[in-house]
C-alpha positions, 0 to 999 in steps of 0.5 A: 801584188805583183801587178803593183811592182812595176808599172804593165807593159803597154803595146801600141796597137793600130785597128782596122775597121770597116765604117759600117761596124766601126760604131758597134766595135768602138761600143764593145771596146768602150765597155771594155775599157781597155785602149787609150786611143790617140787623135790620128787627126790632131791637125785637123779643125774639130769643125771638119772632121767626118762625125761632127754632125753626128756629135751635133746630134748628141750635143743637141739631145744633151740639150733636151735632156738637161731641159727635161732634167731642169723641169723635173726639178722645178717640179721637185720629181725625183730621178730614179738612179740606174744600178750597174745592172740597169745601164742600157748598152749604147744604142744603135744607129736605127735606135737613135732617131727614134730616141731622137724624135722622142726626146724632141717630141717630149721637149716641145711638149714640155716648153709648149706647156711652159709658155701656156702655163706662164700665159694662164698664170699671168692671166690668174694673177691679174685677176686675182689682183684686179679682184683685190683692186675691187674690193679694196677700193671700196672704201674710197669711194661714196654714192654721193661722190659718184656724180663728180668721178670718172676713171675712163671718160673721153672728152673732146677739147673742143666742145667747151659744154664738155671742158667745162664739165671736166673742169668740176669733175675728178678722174682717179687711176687704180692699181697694184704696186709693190709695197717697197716701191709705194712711197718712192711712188709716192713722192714722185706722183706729189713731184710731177702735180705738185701736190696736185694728186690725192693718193689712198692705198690699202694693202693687199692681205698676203703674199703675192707673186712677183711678175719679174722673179717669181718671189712671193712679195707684199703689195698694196692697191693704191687710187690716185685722184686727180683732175685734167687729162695732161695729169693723167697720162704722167701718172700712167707713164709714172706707174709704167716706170715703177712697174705698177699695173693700173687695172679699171675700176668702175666708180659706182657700187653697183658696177664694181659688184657686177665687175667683181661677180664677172672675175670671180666666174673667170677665176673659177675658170682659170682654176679649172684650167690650170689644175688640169694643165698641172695634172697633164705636165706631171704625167708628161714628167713622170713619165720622162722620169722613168726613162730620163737616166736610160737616155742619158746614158744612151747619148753620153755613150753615143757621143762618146763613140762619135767623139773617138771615131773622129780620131780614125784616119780612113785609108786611101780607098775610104773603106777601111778606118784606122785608128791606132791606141796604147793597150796593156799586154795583158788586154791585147786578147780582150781587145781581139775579142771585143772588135769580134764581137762589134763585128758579128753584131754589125754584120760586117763582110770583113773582120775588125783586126788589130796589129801590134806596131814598134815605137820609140815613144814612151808609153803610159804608166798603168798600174792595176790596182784593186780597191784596197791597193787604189788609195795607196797608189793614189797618194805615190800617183799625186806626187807624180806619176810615174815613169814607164816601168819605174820601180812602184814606190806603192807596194812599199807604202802599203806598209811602211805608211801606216806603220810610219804614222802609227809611230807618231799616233802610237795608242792603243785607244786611240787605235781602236777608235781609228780601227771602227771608224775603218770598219764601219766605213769598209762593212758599209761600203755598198750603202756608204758609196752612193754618198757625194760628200766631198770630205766624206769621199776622202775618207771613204776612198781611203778607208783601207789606208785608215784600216792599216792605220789603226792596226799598226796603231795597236801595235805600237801603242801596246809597245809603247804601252800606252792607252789614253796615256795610261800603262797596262800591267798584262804580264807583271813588272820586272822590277821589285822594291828593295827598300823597306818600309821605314825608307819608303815612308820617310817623308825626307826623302823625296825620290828613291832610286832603283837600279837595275842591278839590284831591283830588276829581275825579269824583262818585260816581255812585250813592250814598255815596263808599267812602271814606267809610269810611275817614274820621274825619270819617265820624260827623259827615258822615253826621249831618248828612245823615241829620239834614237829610234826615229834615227834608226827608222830614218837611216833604215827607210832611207838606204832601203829608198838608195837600194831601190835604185839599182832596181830602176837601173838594171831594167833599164839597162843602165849598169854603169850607174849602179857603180857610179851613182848607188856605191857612192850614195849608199857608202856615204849613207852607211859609213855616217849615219849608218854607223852612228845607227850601230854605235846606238845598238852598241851603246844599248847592248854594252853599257848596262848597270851589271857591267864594270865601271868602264861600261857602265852607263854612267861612262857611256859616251853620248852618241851626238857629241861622239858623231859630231868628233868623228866628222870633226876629227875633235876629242873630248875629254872622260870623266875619270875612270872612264874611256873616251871610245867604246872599243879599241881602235874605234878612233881608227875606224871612224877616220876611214869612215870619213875619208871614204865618205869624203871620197864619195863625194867627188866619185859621184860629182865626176864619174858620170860625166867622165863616164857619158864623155868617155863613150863619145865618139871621138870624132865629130859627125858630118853636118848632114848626119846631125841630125840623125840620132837613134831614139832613146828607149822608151821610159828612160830612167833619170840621167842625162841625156847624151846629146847634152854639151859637157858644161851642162853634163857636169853642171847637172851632176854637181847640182845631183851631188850637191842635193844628195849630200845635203839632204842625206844629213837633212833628211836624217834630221827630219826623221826626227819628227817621229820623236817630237809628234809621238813625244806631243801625242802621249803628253797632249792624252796625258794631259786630257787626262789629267785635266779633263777626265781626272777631275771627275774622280775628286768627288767620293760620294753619289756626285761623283758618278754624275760628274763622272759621266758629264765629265766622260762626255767632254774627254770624249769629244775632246780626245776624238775631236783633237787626238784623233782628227787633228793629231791624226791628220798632222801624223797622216801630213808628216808621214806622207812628206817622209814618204814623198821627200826622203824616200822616194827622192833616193829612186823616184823619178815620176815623169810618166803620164797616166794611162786613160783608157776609153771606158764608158764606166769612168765617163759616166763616174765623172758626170755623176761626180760633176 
């Protein structure tokens, strides 16, 4: 947990590597993951840079390997995942042409059994179709009519023996169409002879594929007989048009049985060939498939190390690379190690080192986290990272968090049913983690936050003493029944009062009293006890948040600010709201039944009108008997109260700038010495800059000052939804209660048990599907918005950026989630 404090202290580093063991050192700090190098070549195209062919390479085997991928899901054959344990290292240079020339060779072995298989099964289809078109032609056709048709005679022009035989004799073209586009075809064919053409049609049985998408749609063999040559060539540039295929078909029987015996001989072929080609394809990617997952990860890392190499700058002398990168303190040994170790493997002359430099620009923010710790600090990092070595808002969340959002969620049921989800989702992690869903990713990448959620839930509803909207007698009420029977079955009266003097003898040790239950008064005693502990949380979180910040100013150095800004933003905290706080813990400790009648409760002041007075310097009037103050000279103090308050005010509008004003040179630098400023330190806490003219210094104090003071009393008001979501939760159970599962308890025979338990079944879903998924979501949105905008707005500035180490696990996590 120390760790989580503040962000670790970064080191910029510069390397020295010579060229011929710069690959295996880049490799080893890749599994490291520990440096986040910096481009020393920013100025430089990407096309001119000294690995780019290399890169090329890599983008070219990342090619191959997404068409291999591409056909093994074609052909629906599994991948095999790699375990941790199997991932192969990143390959070396002499590894990498012979994995080079194995992926080509499996590519074009691939794409050439591609186009030969798309060439065979066009040839299968056309057969098969030329098969239909013969034998569903069969019935077009007569003996007796054979003598006057011809589908493919050549006739001259010129010899009228011949035109005048074509003038008594039929032509006919067939083919095969898609039954969508038939009656389209249709009509146009009437067009263009009008009416001229004779057109007969037979459905092919089945499904055929589609020669343009590959889809599986209905056709149908059609015959269109007509005469003249002229028509002939229309209606083949027609079928051309709608994509018909014409096929020839003798007009005798005797012909299309020949024709019919010579395809089915050639479809038995094709068959044959065919299979044996998807026999061979699927041992082509069977094979692929066993090594598919090594390759990939051998390139995605050999691209990655070329892609950092590019950011090395080579020395004057071009022996030596330089590269420079931020690197937590703590790694700076592992770091060393790693470049040994790339050294040894490359049998480099002359070690890798790395040198420590000095810098005024602000590093980034790491923080190293665990994975019960990551889904917090995963929730402060998405309202902005934070600044260099800033206060880590996260290792306060941990438990203010849950314990916020069981406020508001406070059952006991309900708890528990948040507490199995959490540890199903925690003792399954291993099986659990290989599941991609995005929605299921969020709920199992916090399933440690929803654990705590469901414990704090426990507790607060055994305080609140709440399960499914019903009490628990554990350790016996401490009230008695005074009356005796005769008033208690009056049916005149209607409501029975118990006070506290003469009917409660004991204090209920844990929590809410049961009796509670029972009570009409109920509502308006836990509204007030909600409402004024929502204050009391509110008030504590914020000045905890006000505290938080004389943290951030001692480390960086800025103690002028702890008397200029904390003092007077935590005394107009306290002196209002803070003491409206103790006048709450005053009020519940004084006024009670057994005291006299100036304390007792009902001369006990309201709490509102008594702030609302002292902000206004009003009075109000008690009731007879009664004291307008709780104690003696509370008038007097609560006057100081504001007038401090009030001077705060002004304290924090115009100190700081009078204070940056005040250690200002008094005179003004020379022209030429302007422009030379000393660097601010590194990750700079909020304040203004010194080099900012006086206007804008007090204009951005009064907007500071201006924002504190309102949201100060805002804020506090916001608390508020603690009260009102914990107040709708218990009702809404109540309600399900009352109106769902309370229905089932009418009956007083064998149906009620029948009833009972359909009735169980609907209560069920309804209490998981509303009160824990949507209530419980609405209390996770709530409780995240008091953490991001009334707590960490007292001390958070979050102007740092992330720390992003080369790391080949996080490289290869992301293409697994894309």
């Amino acid at each position: 947990m120390g760790d989580m404090f503040r962000s670790e202290q970064m080191a910029l580093c510069q390397l020295y590597i010579q060229p011929e063991a710069a690959y295996a050192s880049i490799a080893e700090l890749g599994e490291s993951g520990c440096v986040q190098f910096r481009d020393l070549n920013d100025q430089v195209n990407s096309f001119q840079r000294k690995y780019v062919n290399e890169v090329r390479r890599c983008d070219d085997m990342e090619r191959r390997l997404r068409y291999v991928e591409n056909q093994l899901r074609k052909d629906d054959i599994k991948i095999p995942e790699l375990s941790p344990e199997e991932e192969p290292g990143a390959p070396n240079p002499r590894e990498i042409i012979d994995l080079e020339a194995q992926l080509e060779k499996t590519e074009n072995e691939l794409r050439e059994m591609s186009v030969n298989g798309a060439s065979l099964n066009a040839n299968f289809r056309h057969m098969q179709e030329l098969k239909s078109v013969l034998e569903n032609t069969e019935g077009f056709f007569s003996d007796h009519e054979a003598i006057n048709l011809d589908s493919n005679r050549i006739t001259d022009p010129n010899d009228p023996n011949q035109a005048g035989a074509q003038r008594g004799q039929l032509a006919f073209v067939a083919g095969v169409i898609k039954l969508e586009r038939f009656f389209s075809f249709e009509r146009m064919l009437w067009r263009i002879s009008r009416g001229n053409i004779f057109l007969r049609r037979n459905d092919i049985s089945g499904l055929s594929e589609d020669d343009e998408t590959g889809h599986k749609v209905l056709k149908t063999v059609f015959v269109a007989f007509f005469q003249g040559e002229q028509l002939k060539q229309r209606i083949k540039k027609v079928c051309a048009g709608y994509h018909a295929d014409v096929y020839p078909c003798p007009s005798s029987h005797a012909e299309r049985v020949d024709m019919i015996r010579d395809v089915n001989t050639r479809l038995e072929d094709l068959k044959m060939v065919l299979n044996q080609s998807a026999d061979h394809r699927s041992r082509v990617l069977s094979s692929a498939s066993k090594h598919l997952a090594r390759w990939t990860v051998m390139v995605k890392k050999m691209k990655a190390i070329y892609h950092i190499l590019n950011y090395f700058n080579p020395d004057v002398t071009g022996k030596c690379l330089i590269g420079e990168g931020w690197v937590p303190n703590r790694d700076l040994p592992t770091v060393q190690q790693a470049l040994a170790r790339g050294s040894k493997l490359s049998e480099s002359s002359i070690p890798a080192f790395m040198n420590v430099i000095s810098t005024n620009e602000q590093p980034p923010t790491f923080t190293r986290t665990n994975k019960f710790t990551s889904g917090f600090q995963n929730l402060i990092d998405s309202y902005g990272m934070a600044s260099y070595r800033e206060v880590n808002p996260a290792l306060y969340t941990c438990i203010s968090f849950p314990f916020l959002f069981a406020v508001m969620f406070g059952d006991l049921g309900h708890g528990l049913i948040l507490l199995a989800f959490a540890l199903t989702l925690i003792i399954k992690e291993k099986q659990l983690a290989s599941i991609r869903a995005e929605i299921f990713q969020i709920f199992f990448a916090g399933r440690y936050i929803i654990l705590l959620m469901g414990l704090f839930s426990l507790y607060t509803g055994l305080i609140y003493n709440d399960l499914f909207s019903k009490s628990m007698n554990i350790f016996g009420s401490g009230w008695q029944n005074n009356y005796n029977t005769s008033t208690v079955t009056d049916e005149s009266i209607k409501y029975l009062t118990m006070r506290p003097k003469t009917s409660n003898f004991k204090t209920y040790p844990l929590g809410m009293d049961p009796i509670w239950q029972l009570a009409d008064n109920k509502i308006i005693f836990l509204n007030t006890f909600k409402m004024k502990l929502s204050i009391i949380f509110g008030v504590i979180h914020m000045s905890f948040g006000v505290c938080m910040s004389v943290i951030n100013f001692i480390h960086y150095r800025k103690y002028a600010s702890i008397f200029l800004e904390f003092l007077p933003q935590i005394l107009f905290l306290l002196l209002l709201f803070g003491y409206m706080v103790f006048m709450m813990f005053f009020k519940w400790i004084v006024y009670n039944d057994t005291s006299t009648q100036v304390l007792s409760p009902g001369c006990a002041p309201s709490i509102l009108i008594l702030f609302i007075n002292m902000m206004l310097f009003g009075h109000q009037k008690p009731l007879d008997g009664c004291k307008e103050y709780m104690f003696e000279g509370q008038e007097l103090l609560q006057q100081i109260f504001v007038i401090i308050a009030v001077l705060c005010i002004p304290w924090m509008l115009l100190g700081k700038p009078l204070f940056i004003m005040s250690k200002r040179p008094k005179t003004l630098p020379a022209p030429n010495q302007a422009a030379v400023q000393s660097a601010p330190p590194a990750g700079g806490h909020g304040g203004h800059g010194e080099n900012e003219s006086t206007g804008e210094l007090f204009i951005q104090q009064a907007i500071h000052t201006i924002e504190y003071v309102l949201s100060t009393i805002s804020h506090t008001a916001s608390y508020l939804r603690l009260w009102a979501l914990s107040l709708a939760h218990a009702q809404l159970s109540e309600v399900l209660w009352n109106m769902v599962f309370g229905r089932g308890f009418i009956f007083n025979n064998y149906i009620g048990a029948v009833a009972i338990f359909l009735v169980f079944g609907a209560w069920s879903a309804l209490t998981v599907g509303i009160l824990v998924l949507i209530e419980g979501l609405s209390a996770f949105l709530h409780t995240l918005r008091l953490h991001w905008v009334e707590f960490m707005s007292k001390f958070y500035e979050g102007a740092g950026y992330a720390f992003q180490p080369f790391s080949f696990k996080v490289l290869l996590a992301d293409n697994g989630e894309e």
